[in-house]
C-alpha positions in Angstrom: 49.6 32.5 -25.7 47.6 31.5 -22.7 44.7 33.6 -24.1 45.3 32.1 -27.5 44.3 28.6 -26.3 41.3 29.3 -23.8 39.9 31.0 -27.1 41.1 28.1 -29.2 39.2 25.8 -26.4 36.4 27.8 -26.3 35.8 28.2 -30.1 36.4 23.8 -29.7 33.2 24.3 -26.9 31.1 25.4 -29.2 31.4 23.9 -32.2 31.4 20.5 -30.1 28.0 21.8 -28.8 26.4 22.8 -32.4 23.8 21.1 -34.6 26.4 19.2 -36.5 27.3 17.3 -33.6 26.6 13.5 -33.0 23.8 14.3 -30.2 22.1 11.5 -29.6 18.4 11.8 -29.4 16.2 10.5 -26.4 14.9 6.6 -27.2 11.0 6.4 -26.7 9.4 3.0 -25.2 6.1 3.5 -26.9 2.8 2.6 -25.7 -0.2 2.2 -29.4 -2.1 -0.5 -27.9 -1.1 -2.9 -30.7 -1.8 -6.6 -29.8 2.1 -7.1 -30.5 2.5 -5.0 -27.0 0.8 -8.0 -25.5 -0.9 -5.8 -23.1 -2.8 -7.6 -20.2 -6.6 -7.6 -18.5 -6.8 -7.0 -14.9 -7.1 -10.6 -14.6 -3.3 -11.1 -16.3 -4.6 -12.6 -19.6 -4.4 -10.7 -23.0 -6.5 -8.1 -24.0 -8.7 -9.0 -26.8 -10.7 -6.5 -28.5 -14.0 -8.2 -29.7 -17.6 -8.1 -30.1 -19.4 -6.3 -27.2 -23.3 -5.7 -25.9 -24.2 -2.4 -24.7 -27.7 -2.6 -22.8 -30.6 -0.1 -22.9 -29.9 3.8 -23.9 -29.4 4.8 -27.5 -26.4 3.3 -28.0 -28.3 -0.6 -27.4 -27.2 -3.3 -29.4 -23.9 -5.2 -30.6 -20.4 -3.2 -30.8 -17.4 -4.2 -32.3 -13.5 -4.0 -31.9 -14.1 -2.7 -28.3 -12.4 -3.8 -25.0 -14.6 -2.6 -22.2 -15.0 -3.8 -18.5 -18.3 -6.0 -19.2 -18.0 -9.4 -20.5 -16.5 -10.3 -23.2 -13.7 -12.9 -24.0 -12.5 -12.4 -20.6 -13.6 -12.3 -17.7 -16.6 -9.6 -16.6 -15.5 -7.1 -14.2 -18.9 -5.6 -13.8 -20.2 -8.5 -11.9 -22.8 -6.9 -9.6 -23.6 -3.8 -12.2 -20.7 -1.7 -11.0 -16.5 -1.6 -11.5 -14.4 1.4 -10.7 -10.3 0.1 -11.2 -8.4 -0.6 -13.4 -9.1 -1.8 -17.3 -5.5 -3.4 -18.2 -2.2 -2.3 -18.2 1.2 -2.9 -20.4 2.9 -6.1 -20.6 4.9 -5.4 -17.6 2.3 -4.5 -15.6 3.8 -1.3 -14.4 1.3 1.3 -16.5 -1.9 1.1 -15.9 -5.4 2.2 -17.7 -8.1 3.0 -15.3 -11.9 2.8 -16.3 -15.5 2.9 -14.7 -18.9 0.7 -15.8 -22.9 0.9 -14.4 -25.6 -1.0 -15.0 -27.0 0.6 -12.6 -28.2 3.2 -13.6 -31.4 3.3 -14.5 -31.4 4.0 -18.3 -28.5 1.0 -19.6 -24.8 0.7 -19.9 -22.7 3.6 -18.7 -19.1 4.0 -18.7 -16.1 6.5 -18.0 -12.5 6.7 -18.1 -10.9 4.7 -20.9 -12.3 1.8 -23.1 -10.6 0.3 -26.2 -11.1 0.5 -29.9 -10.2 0.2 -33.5 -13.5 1.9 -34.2 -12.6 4.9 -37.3 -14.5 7.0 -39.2 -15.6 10.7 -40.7 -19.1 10.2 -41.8 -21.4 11.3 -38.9 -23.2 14.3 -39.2 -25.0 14.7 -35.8 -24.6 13.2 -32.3 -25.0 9.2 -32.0 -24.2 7.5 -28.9 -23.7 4.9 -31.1 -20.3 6.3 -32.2 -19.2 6.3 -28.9 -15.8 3.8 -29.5 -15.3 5.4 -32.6 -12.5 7.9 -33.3 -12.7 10.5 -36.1 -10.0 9.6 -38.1 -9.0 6.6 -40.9 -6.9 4.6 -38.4 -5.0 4.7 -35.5 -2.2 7.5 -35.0 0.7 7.1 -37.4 -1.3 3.9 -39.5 -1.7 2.2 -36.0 -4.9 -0.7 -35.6 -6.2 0.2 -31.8 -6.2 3.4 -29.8 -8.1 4.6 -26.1 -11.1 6.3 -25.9 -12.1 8.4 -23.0 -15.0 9.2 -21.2 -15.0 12.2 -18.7 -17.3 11.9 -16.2 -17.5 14.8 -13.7 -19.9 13.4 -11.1 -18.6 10.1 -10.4 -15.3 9.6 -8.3 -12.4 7.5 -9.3 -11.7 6.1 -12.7 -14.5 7.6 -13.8 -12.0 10.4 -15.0 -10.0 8.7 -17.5 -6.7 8.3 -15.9 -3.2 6.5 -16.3 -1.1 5.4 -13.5 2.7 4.4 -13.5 3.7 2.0 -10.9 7.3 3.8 -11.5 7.6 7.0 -12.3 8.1 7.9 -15.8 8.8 11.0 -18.4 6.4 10.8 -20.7 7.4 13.2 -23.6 4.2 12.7 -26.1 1.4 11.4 -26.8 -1.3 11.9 -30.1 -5.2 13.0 -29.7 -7.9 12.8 -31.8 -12.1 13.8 -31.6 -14.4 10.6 -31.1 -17.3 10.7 -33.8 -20.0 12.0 -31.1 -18.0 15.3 -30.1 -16.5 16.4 -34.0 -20.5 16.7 -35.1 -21.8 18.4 -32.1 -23.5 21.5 -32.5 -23.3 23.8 -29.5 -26.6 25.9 -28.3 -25.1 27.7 -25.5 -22.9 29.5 -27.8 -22.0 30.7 -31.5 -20.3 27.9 -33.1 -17.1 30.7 -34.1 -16.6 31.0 -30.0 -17.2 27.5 -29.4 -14.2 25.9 -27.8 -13.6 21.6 -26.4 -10.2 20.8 -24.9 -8.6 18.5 -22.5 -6.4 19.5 -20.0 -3.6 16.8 -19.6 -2.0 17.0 -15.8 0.6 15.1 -14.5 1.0 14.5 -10.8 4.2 13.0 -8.7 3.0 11.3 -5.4 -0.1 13.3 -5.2 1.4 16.7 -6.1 1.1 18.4 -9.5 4.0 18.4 -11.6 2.2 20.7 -14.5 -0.6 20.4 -17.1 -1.1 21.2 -20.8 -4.3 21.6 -23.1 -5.0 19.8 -26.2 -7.9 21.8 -28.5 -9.9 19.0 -29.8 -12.5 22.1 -31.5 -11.8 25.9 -31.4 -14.5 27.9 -33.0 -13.7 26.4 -36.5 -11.1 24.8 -36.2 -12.0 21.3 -35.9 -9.7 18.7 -35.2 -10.0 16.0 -37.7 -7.1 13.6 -37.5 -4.5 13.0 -34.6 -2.5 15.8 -33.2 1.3 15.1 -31.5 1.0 17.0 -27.9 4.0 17.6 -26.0 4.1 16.4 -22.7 7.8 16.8 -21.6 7.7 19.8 -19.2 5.1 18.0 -17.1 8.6 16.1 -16.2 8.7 12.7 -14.2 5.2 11.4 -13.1 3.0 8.6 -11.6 -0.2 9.5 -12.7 -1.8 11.4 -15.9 -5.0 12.9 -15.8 -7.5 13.9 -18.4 -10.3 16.8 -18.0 -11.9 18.1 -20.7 -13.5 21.5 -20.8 -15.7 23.1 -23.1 -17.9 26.5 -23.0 -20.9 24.6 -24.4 -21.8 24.2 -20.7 -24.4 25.0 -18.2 -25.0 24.9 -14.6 -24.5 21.2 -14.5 -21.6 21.0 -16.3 -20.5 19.9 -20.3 -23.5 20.1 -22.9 -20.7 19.0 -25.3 -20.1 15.1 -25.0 -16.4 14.3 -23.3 -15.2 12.2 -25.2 -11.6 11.8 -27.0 -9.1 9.4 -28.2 -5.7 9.1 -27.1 -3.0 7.0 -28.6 1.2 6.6 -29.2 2.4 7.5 -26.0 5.9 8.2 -25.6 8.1 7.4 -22.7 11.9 8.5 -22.1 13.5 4.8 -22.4 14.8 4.3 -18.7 18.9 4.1 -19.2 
């Protein structure tokens, strides 16, 4: 009899443990960017994407739908040529985007780490710097307005790598990536465009230890990315900083040939209980 019931309860186990079950799936706090977020600017008011002026360089002239770290409707963080901190953050204030600006530098505007845009489109057919705050795709991930666009930039320190800190620690389970409209046309010329590979190596970090990375493919030989992709991020567990490195064989010497650019948007965070 007694072996009766601890198969009875075991068979109970089970079926209590099977797909029919009332599990009840994880709840996301999700970061788009939307202005409904109410996200803030470093200096606590709202971000506003608007019209924007990029100096000197190829990509001179009058931008739109961009929230950078010159000027604007609010106020210039660049004063003096030069801002390495952070860009805004959530409405809480407890994520936080990190970015990087020069005027400095001899030929114009120059930025890294993370700008944003509601800048789409699929109809360039060679490199523009022009198209640097535009994503290639229609709109935002899943229908959404604005998205981030990263810059990688591999010889400045700081925010120059695009970079997202968490003033608590959080699980961030997903997030969705997309090419910018200067890397999906890019040709390479250090090698055949069937070998030609551009990722971006995602790594999460825990008071100044790594938790764990994973790679996003934004272009592998020919397959080309050309909408937004859902990339897990769960097993990179808890973390207080995220990290974004692209890499690319179209390189030389001095690093990337391949512009590092990418978009990021619809980040997905464990709901805190």
């Amino acid at each position: 009899m007694k072996k009766l019931l601890l198969f009875a309860f075991a068979a109970f186990a089970l079926a209590a443990c099977s797909d029919d079950d009332n599990t009840v799936e994880p709840r996301y706090d999700v970061i788009s960017f939307e202005t409904s977020e109410g996200m803030l600017a470093i200096d606590g008011k709202a971000v506003q994407l608007g019209d924007i002026t990029v100096s000197g360089g190829s990509a001179a002239g009058n931008h739109h739908n961009v929230f950078w770290a010159k000027g604007g409707s609010y106020d210039d963080l660049a004063v003096g040529g030069v801002y390495n901190g952070y860009l805004c953050s959530t409405s809480d204030e407890k994520i936080w985007f990190g970015t990087y600006f020069s005027a400095d530098i001899g030929y114009g505007d120059y930025w890294g780490g993370f700008v944003l845009s509601a800048n789409y489109g699929r109809t360039a057919t060679s490199v523009n710097y022009a198209n640097q705050f535009m994503v290639w795709a229609d709109k935002g991930a899943n229908g959404s307005s604005n998205c981030m666009i990263g810059y990688f930039d591999g010889y400045t320190s700081g925010y120059a790598t695009p970079m997202i800190e968490f003033v608590e620690p959080r699980q961030v389970s997903y997030l969705y990536m997309a090419n910018s409209a200067i890397t999906y046309p890019y040709k390479p010329t250090q090698v055949d465009e069937a070998s030609y590979y551009y990722k971006v190596k995602i790594t999460g970090s825990l008071e100044g230890k790594e938790t764990g990375s994973t790679e996003c493919f934004l272009i592998n030989g020919s397959e080309k990315l050309s909408d937004w992709k859902k990339v897990d991020l769960s097993a990179l567990g808890k973390v207080d900083c995220l990290t974004f490195s692209p890499a690319s064989n179209e390189a030389n010497a001095y690093g990337l040939l391949v512009p590092a650019y990418f978009a990021i948007d619809e980040i997905g965070l464990i709901a805190e209980k």
